[in-house]
C-alpha positions as CSV (number, residue, x, y, z in Angstrom):
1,X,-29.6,-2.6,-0.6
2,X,-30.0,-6.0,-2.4
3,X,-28.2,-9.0,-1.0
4,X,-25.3,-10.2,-2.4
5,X,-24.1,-7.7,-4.9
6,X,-21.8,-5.7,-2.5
7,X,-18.2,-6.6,-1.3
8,X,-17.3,-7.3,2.2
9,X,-16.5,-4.4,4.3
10,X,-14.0,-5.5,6.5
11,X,-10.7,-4.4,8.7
12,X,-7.9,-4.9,6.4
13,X,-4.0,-3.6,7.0
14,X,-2.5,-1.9,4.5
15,X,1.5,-2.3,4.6
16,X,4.0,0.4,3.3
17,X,6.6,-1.1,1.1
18,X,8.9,2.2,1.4
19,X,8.7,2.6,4.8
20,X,7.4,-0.6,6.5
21,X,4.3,1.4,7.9
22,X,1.4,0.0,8.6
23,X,-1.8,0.7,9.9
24,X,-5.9,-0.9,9.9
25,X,-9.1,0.4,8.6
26,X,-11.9,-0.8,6.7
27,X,-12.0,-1.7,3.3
28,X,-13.1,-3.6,0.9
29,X,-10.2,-4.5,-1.4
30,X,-9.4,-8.3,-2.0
31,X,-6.3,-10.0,-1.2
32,X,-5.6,-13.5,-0.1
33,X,-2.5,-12.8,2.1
34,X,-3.2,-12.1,6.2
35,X,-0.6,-10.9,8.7
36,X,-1.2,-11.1,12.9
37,X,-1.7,-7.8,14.2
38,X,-0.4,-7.1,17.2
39,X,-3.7,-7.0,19.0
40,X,-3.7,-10.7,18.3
41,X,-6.0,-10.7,15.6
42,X,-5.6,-11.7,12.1
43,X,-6.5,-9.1,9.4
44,X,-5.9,-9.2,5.5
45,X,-2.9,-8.2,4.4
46,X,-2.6,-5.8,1.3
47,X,0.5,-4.1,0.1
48,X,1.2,-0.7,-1.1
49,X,4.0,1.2,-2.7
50,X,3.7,4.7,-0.8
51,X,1.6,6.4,1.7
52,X,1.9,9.1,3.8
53,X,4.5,7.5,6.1
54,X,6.7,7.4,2.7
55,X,5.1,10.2,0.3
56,X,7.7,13.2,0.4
57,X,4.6,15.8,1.1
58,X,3.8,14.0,4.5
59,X,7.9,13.3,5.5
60,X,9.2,16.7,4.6
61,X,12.4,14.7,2.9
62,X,12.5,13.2,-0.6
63,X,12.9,9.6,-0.9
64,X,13.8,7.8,-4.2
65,X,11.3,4.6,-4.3
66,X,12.2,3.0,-7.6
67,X,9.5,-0.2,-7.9
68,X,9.5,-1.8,-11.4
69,X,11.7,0.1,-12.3
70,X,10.4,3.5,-13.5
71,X,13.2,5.6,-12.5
72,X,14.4,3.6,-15.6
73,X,11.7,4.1,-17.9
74,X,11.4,7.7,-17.3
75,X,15.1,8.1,-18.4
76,X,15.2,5.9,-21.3
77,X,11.0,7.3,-22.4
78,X,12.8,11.2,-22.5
79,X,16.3,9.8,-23.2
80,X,18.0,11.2,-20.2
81,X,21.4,9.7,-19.4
């Protein structure tokens, strides 16, 4: 592999705006926030709208997660009241 063209490959946690989940692995998505896990080490921080704490496939239950507003959009795109 040549030097210098890759991303770091580091452990980052990923947080679960639905549910509040969260859980570490290795990635190499950028984000400038960091959180204290609770192994006392501080990991990058990036935040995402569903996973499989949240998704209804995983849960067995349907959750309504309306982010930006595309509950909205889908209505007023296919004129649904």
């Amino acid at each position: 592999m040549k030097d210098g063209i890759h991303p770091e490959y580091r452990p980052v946690i990923f947080k679960d705006l639905a549910s509040g989940h969260m859980f570490v692995t290795k990635s190499t998505v950028q984000t400038k926030q960091t959180i204290k896990h609770e192994d006392g080490k501080e990991y990058p921080l990036f935040e995402i709208e569903i996973s499989s704490a949240s998704h209804p496939f995983f849960t067995g239950k349907q959750q309504l997660v309306d982010t930006a507003g595309r509950v909205e959009r889908f209505k007023k795109k296919y004129n649904i009241k």
